[in-house]
Structures are given as structure tokens and as C-alpha cells.
HTML snippet that shows the backbone in 3Dmol.js (N, CA, C, O; Angstrom):
<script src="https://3Dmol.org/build/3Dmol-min.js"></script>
<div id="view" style="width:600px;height:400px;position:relative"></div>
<script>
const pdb = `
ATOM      1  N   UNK A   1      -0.885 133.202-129.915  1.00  0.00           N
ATOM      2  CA  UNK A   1      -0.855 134.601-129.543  1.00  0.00           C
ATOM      3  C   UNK A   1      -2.279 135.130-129.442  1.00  0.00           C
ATOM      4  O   UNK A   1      -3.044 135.163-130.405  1.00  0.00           O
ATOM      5  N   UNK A   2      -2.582 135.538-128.226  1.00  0.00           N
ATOM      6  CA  UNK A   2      -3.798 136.288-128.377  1.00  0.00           C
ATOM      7  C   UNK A   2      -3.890 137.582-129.129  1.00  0.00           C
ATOM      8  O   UNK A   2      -2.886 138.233-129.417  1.00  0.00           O
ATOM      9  N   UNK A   3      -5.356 138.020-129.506  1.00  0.00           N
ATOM     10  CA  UNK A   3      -5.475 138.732-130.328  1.00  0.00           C
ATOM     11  C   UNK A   3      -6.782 139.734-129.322  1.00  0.00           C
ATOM     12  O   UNK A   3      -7.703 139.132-128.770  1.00  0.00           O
ATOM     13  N   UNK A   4      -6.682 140.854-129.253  1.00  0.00           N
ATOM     14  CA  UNK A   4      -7.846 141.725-128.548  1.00  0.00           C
ATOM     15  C   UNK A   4      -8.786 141.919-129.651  1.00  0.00           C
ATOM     16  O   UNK A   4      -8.509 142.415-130.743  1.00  0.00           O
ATOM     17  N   UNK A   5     -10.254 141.354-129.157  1.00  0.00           N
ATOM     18  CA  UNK A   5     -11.586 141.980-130.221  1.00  0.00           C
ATOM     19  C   UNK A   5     -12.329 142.541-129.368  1.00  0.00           C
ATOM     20  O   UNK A   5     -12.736 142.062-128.310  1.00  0.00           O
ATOM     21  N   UNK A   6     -12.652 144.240-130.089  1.00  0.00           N
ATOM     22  CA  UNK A   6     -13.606 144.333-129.690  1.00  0.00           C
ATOM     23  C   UNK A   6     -14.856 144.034-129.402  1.00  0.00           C
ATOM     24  O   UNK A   6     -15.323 143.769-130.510  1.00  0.00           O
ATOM     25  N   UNK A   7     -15.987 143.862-128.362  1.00  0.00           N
ATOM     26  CA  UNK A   7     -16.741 143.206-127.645  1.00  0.00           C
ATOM     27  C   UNK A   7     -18.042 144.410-127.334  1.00  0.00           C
ATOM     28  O   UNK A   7     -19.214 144.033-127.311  1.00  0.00           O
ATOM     29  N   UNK A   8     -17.726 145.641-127.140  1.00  0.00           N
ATOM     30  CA  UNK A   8     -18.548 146.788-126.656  1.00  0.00           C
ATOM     31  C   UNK A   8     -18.306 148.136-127.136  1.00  0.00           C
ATOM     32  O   UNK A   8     -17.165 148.507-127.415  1.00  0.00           O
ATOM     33  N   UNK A   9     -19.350 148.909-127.249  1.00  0.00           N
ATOM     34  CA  UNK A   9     -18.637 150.348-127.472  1.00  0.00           C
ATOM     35  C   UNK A   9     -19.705 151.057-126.628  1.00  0.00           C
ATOM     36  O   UNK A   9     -20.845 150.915-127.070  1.00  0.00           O
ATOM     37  N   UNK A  10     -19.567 151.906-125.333  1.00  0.00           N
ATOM     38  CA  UNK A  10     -20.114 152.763-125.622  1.00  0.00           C
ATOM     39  C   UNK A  10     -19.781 154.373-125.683  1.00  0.00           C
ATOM     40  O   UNK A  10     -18.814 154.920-125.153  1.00  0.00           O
ATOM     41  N   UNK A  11     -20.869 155.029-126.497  1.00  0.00           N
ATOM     42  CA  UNK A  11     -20.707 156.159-126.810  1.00  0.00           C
ATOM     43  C   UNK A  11     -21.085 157.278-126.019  1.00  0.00           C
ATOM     44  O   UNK A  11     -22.277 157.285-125.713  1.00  0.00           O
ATOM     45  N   UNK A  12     -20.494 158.092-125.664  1.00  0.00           N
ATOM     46  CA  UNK A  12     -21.215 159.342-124.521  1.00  0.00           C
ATOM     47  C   UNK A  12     -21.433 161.240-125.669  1.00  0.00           C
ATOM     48  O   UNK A  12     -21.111 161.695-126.766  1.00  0.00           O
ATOM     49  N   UNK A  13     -21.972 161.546-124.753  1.00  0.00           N
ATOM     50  CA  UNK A  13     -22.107 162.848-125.555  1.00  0.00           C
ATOM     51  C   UNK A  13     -23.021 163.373-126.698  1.00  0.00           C
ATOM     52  O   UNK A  13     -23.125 164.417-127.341  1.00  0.00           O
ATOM     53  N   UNK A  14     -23.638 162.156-126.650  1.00  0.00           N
ATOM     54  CA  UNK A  14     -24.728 162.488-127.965  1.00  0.00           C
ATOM     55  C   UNK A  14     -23.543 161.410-129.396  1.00  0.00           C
ATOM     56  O   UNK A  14     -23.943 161.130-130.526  1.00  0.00           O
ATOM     57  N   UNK A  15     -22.356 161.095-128.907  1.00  0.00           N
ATOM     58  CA  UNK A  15     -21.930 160.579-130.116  1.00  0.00           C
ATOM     59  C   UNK A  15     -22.418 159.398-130.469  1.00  0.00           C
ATOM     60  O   UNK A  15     -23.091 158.899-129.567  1.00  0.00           O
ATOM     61  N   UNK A  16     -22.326 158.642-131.605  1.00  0.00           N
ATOM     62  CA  UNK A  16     -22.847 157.330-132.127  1.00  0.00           C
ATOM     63  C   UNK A  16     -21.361 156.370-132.101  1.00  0.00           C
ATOM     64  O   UNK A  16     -20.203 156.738-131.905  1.00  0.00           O
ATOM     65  N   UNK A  17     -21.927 154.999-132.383  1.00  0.00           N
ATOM     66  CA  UNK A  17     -20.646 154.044-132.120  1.00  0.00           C
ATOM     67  C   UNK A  17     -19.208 154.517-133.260  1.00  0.00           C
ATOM     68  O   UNK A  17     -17.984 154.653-133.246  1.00  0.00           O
ATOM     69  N   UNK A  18     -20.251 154.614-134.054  1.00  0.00           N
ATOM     70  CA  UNK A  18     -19.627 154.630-135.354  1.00  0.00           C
ATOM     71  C   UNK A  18     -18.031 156.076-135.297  1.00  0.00           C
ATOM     72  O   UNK A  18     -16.820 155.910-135.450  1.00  0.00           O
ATOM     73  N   UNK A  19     -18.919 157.452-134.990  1.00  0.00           N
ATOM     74  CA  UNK A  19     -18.370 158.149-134.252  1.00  0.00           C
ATOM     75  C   UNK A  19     -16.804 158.000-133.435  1.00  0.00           C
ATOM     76  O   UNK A  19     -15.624 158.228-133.702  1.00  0.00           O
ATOM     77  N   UNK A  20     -17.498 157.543-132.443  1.00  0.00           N
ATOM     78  CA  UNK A  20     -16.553 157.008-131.752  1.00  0.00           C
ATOM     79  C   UNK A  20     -15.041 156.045-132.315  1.00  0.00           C
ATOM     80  O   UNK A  20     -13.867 156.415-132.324  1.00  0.00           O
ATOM     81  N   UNK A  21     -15.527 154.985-132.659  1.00  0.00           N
ATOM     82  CA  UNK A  21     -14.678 154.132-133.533  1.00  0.00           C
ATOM     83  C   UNK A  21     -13.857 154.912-134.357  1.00  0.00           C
ATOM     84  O   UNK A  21     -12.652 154.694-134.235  1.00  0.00           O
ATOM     85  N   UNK A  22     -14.244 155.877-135.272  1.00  0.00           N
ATOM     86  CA  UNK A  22     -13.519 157.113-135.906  1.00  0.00           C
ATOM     87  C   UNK A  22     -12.199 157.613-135.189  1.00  0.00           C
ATOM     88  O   UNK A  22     -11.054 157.719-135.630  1.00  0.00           O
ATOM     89  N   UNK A  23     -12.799 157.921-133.774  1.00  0.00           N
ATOM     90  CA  UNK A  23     -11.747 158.432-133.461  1.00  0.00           C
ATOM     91  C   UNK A  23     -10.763 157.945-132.817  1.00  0.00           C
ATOM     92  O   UNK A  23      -9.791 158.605-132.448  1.00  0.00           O
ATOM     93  N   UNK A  24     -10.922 156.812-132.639  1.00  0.00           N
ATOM     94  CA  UNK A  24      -9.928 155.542-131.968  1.00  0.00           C
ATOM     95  C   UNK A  24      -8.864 155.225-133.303  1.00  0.00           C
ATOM     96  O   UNK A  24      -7.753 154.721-133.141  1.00  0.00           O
ATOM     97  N   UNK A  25      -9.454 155.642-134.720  1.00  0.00           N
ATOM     98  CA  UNK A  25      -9.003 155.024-135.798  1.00  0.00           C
ATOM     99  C   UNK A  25      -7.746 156.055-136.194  1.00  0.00           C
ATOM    100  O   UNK A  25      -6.951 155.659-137.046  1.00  0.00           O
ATOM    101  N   UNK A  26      -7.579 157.209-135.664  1.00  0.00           N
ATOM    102  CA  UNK A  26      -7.033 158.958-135.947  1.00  0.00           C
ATOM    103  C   UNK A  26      -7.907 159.497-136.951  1.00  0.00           C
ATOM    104  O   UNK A  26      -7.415 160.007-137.958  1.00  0.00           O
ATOM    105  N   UNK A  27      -9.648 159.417-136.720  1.00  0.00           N
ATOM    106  CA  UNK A  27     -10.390 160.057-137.518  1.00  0.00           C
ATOM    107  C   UNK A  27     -10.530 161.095-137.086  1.00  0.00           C
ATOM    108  O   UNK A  27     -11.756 161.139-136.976  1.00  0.00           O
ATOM    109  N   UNK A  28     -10.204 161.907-136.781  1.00  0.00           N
ATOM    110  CA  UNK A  28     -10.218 163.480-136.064  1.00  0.00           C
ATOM    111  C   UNK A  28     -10.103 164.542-136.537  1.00  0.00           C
ATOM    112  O   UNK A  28      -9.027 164.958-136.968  1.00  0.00           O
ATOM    113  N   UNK A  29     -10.981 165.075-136.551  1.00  0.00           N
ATOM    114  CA  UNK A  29     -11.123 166.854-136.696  1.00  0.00           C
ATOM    115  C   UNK A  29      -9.520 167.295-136.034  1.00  0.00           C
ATOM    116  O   UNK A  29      -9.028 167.098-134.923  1.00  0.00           O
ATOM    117  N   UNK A  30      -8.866 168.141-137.575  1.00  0.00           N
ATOM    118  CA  UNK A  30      -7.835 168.824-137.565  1.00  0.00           C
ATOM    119  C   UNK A  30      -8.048 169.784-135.889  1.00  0.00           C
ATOM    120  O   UNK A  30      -9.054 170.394-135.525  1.00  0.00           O
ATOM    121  N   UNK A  31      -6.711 169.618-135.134  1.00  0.00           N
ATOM    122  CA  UNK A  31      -6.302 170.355-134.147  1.00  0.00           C
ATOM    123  C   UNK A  31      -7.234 169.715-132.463  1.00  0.00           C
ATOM    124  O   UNK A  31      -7.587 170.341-131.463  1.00  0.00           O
ATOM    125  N   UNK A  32      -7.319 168.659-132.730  1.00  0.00           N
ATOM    126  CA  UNK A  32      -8.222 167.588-131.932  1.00  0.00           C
ATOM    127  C   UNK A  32      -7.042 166.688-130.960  1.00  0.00           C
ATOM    128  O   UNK A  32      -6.095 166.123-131.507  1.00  0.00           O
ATOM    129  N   UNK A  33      -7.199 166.662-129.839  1.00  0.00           N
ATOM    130  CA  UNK A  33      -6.542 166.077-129.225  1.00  0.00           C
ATOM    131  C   UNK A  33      -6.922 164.668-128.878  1.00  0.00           C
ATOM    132  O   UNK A  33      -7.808 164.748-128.027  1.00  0.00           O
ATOM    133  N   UNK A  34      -6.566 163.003-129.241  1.00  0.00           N
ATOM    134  CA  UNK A  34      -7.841 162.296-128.581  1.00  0.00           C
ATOM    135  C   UNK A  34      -7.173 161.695-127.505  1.00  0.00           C
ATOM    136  O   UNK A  34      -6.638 162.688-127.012  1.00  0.00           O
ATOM    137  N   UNK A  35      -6.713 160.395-126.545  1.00  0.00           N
ATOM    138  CA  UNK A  35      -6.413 159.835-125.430  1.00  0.00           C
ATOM    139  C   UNK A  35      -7.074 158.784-125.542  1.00  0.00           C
ATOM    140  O   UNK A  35      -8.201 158.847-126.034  1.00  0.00           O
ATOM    141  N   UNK A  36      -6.629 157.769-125.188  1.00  0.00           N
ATOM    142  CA  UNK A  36      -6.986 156.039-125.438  1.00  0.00           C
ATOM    143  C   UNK A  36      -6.843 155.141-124.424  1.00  0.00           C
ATOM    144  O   UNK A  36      -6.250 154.419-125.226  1.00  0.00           O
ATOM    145  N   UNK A  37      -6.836 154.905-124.053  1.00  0.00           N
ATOM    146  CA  UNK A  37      -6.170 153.766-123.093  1.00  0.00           C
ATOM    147  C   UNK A  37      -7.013 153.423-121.434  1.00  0.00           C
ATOM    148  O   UNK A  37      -8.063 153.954-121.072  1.00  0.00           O
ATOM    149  N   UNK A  38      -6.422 152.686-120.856  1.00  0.00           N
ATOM    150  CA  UNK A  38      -6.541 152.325-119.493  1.00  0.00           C
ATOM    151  C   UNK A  38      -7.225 153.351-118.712  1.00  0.00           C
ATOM    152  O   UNK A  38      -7.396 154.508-119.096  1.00  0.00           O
ATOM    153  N   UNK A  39      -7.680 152.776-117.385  1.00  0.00           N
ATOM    154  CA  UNK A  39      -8.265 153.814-116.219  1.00  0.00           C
ATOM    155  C   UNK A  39      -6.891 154.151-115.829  1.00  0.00           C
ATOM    156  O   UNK A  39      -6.997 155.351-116.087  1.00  0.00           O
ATOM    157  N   UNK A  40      -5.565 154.022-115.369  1.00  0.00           N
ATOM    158  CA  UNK A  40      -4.377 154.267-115.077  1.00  0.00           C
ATOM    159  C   UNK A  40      -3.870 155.527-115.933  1.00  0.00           C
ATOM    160  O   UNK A  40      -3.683 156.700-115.607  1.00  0.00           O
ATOM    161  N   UNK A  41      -3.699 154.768-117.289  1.00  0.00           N
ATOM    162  CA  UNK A  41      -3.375 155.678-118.032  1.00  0.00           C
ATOM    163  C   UNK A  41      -3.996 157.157-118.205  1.00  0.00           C
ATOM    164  O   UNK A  41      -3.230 158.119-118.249  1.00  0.00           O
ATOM    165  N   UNK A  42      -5.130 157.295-118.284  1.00  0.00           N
ATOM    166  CA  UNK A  42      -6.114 158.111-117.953  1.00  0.00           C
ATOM    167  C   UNK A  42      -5.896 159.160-116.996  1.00  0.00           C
ATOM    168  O   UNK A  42      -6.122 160.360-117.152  1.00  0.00           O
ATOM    169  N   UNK A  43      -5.427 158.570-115.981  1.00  0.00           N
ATOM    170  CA  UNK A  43      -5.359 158.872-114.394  1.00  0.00           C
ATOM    171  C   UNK A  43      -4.045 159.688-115.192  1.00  0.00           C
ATOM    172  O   UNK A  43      -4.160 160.894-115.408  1.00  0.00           O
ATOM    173  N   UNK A  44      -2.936 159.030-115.565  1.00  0.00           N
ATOM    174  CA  UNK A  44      -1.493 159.327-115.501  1.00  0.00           C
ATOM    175  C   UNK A  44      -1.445 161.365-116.111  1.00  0.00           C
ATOM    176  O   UNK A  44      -0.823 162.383-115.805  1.00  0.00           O
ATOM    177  N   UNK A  45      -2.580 160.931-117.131  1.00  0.00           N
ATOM    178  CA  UNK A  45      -2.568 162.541-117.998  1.00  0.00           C
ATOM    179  C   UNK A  45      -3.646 163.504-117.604  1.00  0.00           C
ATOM    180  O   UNK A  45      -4.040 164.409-118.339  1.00  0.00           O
ATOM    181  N   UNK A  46      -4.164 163.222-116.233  1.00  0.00           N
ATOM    182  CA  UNK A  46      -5.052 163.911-115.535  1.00  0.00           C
ATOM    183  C   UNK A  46      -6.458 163.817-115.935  1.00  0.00           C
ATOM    184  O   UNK A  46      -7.125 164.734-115.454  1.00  0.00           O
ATOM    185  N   UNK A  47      -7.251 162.832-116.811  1.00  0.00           N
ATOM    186  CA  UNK A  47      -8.492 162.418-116.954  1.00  0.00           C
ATOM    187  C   UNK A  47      -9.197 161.832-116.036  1.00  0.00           C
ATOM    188  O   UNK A  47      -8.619 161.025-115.308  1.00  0.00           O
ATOM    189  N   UNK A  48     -10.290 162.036-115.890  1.00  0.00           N
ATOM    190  CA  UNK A  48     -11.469 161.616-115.094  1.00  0.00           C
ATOM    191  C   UNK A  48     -12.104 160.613-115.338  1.00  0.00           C
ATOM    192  O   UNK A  48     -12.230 160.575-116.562  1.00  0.00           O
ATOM    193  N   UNK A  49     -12.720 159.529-114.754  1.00  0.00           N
ATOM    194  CA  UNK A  49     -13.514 158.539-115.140  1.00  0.00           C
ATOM    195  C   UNK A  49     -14.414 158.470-114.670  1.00  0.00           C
ATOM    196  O   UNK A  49     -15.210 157.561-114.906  1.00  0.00           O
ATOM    197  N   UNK A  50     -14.662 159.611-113.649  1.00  0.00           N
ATOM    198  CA  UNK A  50     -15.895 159.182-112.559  1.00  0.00           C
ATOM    199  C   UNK A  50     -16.986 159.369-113.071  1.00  0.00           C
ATOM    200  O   UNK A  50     -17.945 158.662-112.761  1.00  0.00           O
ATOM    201  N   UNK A  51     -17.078 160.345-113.950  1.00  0.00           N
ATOM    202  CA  UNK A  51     -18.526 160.602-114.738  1.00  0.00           C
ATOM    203  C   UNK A  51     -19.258 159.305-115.388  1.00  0.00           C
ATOM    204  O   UNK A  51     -20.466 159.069-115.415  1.00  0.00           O
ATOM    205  N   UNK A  52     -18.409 158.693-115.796  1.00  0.00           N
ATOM    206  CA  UNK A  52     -18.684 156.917-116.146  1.00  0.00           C
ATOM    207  C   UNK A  52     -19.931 156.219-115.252  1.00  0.00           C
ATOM    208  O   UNK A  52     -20.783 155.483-115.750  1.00  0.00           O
ATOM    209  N   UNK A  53     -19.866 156.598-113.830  1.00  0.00           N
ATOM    210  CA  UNK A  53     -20.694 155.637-113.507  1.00  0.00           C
ATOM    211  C   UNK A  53     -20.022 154.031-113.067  1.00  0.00           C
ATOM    212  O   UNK A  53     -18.902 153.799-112.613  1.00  0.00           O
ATOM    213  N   UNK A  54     -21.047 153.136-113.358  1.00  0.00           N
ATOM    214  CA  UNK A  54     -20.589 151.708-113.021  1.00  0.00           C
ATOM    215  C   UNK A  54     -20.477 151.236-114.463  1.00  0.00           C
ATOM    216  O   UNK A  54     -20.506 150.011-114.578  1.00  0.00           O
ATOM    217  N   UNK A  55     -20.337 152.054-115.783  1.00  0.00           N
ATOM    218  CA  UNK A  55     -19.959 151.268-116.787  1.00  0.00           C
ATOM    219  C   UNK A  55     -19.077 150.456-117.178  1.00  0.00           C
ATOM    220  O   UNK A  55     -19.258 149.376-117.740  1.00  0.00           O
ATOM    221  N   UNK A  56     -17.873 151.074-116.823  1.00  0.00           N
ATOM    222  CA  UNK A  56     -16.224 149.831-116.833  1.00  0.00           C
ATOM    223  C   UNK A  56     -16.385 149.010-116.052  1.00  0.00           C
ATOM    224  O   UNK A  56     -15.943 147.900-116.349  1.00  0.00           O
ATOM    225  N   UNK A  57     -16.983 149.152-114.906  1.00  0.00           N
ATOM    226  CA  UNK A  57     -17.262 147.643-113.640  1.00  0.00           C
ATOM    227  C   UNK A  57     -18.413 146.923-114.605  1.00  0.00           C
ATOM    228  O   UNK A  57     -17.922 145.967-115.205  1.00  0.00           O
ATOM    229  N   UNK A  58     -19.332 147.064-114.801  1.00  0.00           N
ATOM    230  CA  UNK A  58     -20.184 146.341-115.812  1.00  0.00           C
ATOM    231  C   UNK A  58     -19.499 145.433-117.029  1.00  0.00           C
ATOM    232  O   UNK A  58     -19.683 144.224-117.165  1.00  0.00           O
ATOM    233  N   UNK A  59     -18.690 146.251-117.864  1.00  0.00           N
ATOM    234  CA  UNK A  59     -17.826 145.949-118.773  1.00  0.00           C
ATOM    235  C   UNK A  59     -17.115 145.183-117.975  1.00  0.00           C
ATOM    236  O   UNK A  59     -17.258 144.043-118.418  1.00  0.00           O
ATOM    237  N   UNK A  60     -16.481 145.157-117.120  1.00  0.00           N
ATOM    238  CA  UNK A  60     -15.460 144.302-116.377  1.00  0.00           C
ATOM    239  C   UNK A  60     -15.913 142.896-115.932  1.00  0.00           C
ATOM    240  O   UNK A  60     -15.326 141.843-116.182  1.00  0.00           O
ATOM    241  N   UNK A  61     -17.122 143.061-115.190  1.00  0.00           N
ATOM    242  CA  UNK A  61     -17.840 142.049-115.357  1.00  0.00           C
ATOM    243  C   UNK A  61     -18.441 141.018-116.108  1.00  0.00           C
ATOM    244  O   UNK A  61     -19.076 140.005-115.814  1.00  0.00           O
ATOM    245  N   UNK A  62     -18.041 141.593-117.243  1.00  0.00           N
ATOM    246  CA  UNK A  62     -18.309 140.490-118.191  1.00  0.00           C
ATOM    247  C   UNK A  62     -17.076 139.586-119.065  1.00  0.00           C
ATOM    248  O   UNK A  62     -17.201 138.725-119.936  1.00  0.00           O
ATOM    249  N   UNK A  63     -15.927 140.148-118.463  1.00  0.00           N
ATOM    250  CA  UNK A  63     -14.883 139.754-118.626  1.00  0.00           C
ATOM    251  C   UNK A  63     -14.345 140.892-119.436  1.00  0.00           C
ATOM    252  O   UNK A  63     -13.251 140.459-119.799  1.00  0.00           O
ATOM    253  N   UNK A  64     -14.491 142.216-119.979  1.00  0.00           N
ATOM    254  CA  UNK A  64     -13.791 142.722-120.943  1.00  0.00           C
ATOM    255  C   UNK A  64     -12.479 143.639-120.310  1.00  0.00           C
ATOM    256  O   UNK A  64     -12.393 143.930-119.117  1.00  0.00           O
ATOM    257  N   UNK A  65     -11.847 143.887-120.970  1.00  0.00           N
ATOM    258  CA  UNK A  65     -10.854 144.869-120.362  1.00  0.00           C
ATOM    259  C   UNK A  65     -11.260 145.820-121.105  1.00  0.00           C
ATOM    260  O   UNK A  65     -11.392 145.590-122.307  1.00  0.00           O
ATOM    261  N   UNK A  66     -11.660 147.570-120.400  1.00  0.00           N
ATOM    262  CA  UNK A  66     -11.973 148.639-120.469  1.00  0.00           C
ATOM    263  C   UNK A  66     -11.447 149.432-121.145  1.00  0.00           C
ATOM    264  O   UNK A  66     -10.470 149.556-120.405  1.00  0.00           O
ATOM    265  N   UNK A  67     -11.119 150.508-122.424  1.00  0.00           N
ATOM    266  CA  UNK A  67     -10.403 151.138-122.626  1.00  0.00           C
ATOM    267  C   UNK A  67     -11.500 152.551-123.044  1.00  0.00           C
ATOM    268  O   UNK A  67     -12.609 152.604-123.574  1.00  0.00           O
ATOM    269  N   UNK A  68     -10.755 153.373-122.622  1.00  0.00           N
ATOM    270  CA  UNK A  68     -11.698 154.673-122.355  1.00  0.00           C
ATOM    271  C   UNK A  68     -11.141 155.702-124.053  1.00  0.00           C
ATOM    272  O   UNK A  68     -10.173 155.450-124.771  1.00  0.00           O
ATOM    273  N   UNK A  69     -12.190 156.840-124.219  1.00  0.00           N
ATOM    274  CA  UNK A  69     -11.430 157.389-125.151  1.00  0.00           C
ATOM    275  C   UNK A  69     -11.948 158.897-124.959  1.00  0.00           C
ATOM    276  O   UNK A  69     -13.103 159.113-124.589  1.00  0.00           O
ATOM    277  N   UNK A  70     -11.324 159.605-125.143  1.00  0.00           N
ATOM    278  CA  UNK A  70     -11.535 161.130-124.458  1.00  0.00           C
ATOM    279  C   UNK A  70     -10.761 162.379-125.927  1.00  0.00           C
ATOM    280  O   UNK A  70      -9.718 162.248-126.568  1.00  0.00           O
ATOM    281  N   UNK A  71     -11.753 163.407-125.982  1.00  0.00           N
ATOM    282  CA  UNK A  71     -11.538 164.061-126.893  1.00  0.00           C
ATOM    283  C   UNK A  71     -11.126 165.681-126.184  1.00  0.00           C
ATOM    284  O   UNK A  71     -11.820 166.305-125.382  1.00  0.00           O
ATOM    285  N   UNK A  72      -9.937 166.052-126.700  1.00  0.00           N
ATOM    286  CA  UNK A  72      -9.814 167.482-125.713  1.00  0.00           C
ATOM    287  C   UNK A  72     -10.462 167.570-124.807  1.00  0.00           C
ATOM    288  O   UNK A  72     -11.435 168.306-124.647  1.00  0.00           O
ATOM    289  N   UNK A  73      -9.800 166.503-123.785  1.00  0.00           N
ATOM    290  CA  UNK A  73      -9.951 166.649-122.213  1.00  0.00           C
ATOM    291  C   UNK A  73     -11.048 165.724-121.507  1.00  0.00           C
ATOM    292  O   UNK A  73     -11.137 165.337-120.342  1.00  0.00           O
ATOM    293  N   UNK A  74     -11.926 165.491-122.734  1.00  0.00           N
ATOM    294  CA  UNK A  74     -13.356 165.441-121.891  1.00  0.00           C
ATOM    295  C   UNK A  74     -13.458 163.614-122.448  1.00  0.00           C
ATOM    296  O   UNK A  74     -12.500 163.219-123.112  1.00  0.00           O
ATOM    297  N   UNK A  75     -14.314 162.862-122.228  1.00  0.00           N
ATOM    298  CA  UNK A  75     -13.926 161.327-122.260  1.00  0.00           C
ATOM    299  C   UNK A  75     -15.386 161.472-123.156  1.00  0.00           C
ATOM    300  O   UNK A  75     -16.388 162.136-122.891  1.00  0.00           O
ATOM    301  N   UNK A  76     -15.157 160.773-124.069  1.00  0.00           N
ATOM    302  CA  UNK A  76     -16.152 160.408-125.329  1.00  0.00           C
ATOM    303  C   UNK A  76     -16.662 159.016-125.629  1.00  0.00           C
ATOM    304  O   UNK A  76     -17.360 158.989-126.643  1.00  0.00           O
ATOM    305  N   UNK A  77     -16.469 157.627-124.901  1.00  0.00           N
ATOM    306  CA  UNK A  77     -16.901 157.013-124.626  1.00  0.00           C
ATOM    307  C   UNK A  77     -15.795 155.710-124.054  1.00  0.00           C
ATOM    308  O   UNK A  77     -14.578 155.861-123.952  1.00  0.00           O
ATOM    309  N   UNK A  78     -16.514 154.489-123.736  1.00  0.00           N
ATOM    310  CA  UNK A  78     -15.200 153.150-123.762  1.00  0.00           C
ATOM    311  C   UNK A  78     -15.320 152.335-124.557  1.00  0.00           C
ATOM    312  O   UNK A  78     -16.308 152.345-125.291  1.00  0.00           O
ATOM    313  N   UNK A  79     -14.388 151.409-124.655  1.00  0.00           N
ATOM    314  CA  UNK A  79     -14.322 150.283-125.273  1.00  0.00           C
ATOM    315  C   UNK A  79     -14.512 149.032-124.258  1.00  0.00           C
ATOM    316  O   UNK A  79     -14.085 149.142-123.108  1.00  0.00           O
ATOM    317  N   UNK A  80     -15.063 148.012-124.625  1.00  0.00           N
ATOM    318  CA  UNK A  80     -14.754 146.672-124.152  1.00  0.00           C
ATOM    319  C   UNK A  80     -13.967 145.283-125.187  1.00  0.00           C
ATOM    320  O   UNK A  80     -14.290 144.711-126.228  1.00  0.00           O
ATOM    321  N   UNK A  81     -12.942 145.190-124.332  1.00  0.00           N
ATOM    322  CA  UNK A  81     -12.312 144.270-125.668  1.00  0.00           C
ATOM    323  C   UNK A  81     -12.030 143.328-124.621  1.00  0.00           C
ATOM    324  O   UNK A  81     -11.884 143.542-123.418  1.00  0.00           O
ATOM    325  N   UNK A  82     -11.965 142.008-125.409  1.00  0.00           N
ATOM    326  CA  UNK A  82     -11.677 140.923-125.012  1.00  0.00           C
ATOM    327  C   UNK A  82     -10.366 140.355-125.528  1.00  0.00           C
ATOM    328  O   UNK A  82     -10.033 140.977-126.537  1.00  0.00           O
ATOM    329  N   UNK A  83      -9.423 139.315-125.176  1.00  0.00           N
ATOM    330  CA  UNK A  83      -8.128 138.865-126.001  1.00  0.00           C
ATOM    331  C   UNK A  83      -8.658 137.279-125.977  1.00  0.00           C
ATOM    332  O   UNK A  83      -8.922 136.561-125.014  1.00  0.00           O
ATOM    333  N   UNK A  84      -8.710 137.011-127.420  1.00  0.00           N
ATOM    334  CA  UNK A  84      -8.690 135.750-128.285  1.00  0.00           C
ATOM    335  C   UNK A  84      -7.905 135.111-128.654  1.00  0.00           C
ATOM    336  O   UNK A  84      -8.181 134.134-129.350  1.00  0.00           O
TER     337      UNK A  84
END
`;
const viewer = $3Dmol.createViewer("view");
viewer.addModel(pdb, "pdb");
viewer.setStyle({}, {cartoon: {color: "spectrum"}});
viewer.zoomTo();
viewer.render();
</script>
């Protein structure tokens, strides 16, 4: 059975990795909305990715699969994970 490890983080907004990781974990400031997942998924709940740049194609390129993470509305950084 494969297993997904993370591989990348980055952080947008002035946040740090660490940060970030928090909130992937449900480390969140009471009344905080966060969003996880896919460029699709993303898409599905009306999030943006374009501000990104060529970062997920970069990430992609190195084999990772992308997962984005967005805090009330606004996208707070991605993930790159790989399956092991």
C-alpha cells in the first residue's frame, strides 16, 4: 500500500512552513475557515490558483502531486507529496 510523504511546503503570505503545516493539522484560529486539497477541488469551491505562478507545475515536475491550502478564501500555501 502506498503511503503519501510529504516532499515540499511552500508557504505564501509572509507565513512560515511550520505555520502552514498547523493548519493542514486543524491548527486554526477559532472561526477560521481552511480548504485542502487538489487544483479541481479548489476550482469546485470557487478558489483561485492563478496567483501561484508556475509553482504546482514545478512541484509537478518533480514528480509530486500538489495540494494547495487556503485560509478564508485566500490560498496560504501548497504542499508537495509524493506516494511511497
Amino acid at each position: 500500500m502506498l503511503k503519501p510523504t510529504l516532499v515540499s511546503i511552500v508557504a505564501l503570505d509572509g507565513r512560515n512552513d511550520d505555520e502552514l503545516l498547523a493548519l493542514t493539522t486543524g491548527t486554526t484560529p477559532h472561526g477560521h475557515t481552511v480548504v485542502i486539497g487538489d487544483a479541481a477541488q479548489f476550482a469546485a469551491v470557487g478558489l483561485s490558483i492563478e496567483s501561484l505562478g508556475d509553482w504546482p507545475d514545478r512541484l509537478r515536475q518533480r514528480g509530486q502531486r500538489v495540494l494547495f491550502v487556503a485560509i478564508d478564501g485566500r490560498v496560504a500555501g501548497l504542499l508537495g507529496v509524493i506516494d511511497v
